[in-house]
Phi, psi and omega in degrees: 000318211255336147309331153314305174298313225251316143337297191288310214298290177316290199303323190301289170329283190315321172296337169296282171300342173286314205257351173297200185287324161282319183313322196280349190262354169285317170286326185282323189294314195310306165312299226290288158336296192300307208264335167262032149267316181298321178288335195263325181305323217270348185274293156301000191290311178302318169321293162324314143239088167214291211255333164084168153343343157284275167333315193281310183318317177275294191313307128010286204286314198305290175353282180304004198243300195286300204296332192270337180267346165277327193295323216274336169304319188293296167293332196245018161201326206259328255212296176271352142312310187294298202275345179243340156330327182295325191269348187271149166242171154058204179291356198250353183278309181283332183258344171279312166289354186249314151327324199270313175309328205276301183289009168280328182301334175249351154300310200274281202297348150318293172303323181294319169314313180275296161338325172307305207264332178302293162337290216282332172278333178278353187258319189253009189240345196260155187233053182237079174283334179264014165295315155320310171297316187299315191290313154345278169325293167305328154310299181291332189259356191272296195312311121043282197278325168268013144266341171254001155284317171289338170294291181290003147274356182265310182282349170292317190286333185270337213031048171254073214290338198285321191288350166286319175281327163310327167299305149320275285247299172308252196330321170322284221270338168314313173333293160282357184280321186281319177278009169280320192279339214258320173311311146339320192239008170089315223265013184253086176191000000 
């Protein structure tokens, strides 16, 4: 009996943390987590064998480059947005929130910028076109990609965790649907 009890006593609890008022945006950040891992697994997974090893290895390198330029976004607008957004109300709340999208907005076109130029210099002083191509690339897709980011740290910081997950759930399966056509289509390397 009191094994049953001490059972029923956990499953009670754990349902309590899931399904509570916090629990459930604590189980939706948890999904949320799952599904943009699972999308980044599911992303090298194709990479690797589709585009082969070489490829996956520069995607690898791009990753780390977009991920040390998400960290620095992340300390320097998203991260003080979270800790002092919170305390703000009302309209000073709405200008603040608008202010911090604008330096995500210059950030991002900084970086795309430098990037541009970078592309443009290995491409016409360098004798590596695709490598050009690839920072080319990266140049167009990192604002892209560092605006859904800050949308889900923005919609995290709000706690509205479902519009997160919906946004992972989207960006997710576009994600694979476009490396499915470049695959498909010969154009994925």
């Amino acid at each position: 009996g009191s094994l049953a009890a001490q059972l029923r006593h956990w499953a009670l609890w754990l349902f309590n943390l899931l399904c509570g008022s916090r629990g459930s945006q604590a189980g939706l950040a948890l999904f949320d987590w799952v599904i943009v891992g699972g999308m980044s697994f599911l992303t090298i997974l194709l990479l690797g064998r589709i585009a082969g090893p070489d490829d996956l290895g520069v995607f690898a390198l791009v990753m780390t480059v977009f991920y040390l330029l998400l960290a620095v976004q992340e300390a320097l607008i998203t991260m003080p947005y979270t800790v002092f957004g919170a305390r703000l109300k009302g309209r000073v709340h709405l200008q603040y929130s608008g202010a911090v999208l604008c330096q995500s907005v210059m950030w991002s076109a900084f970086v795309s910028s430098i990037l541009a130029i970078a592309a443009t210099c290995i491409f016409l002083f360098g004798n590596n076109s695709g490598l050009a191509r690839i920072v080319g690339v990266c140049a167009i897709v990192l604002p892209t990609w560092t605006l859904r980011e800050f949308g889900r740290r923005y919609l995290f910081a709000q706690m509205q965790v479902a519009k997160v997950v919906a946004m992972s759930v989207v960006g997710g399966t576009t994600q694979l649907i476009l490396i499915s056509v470049l695959a498909v289509t010969g154009k994925l390397s």
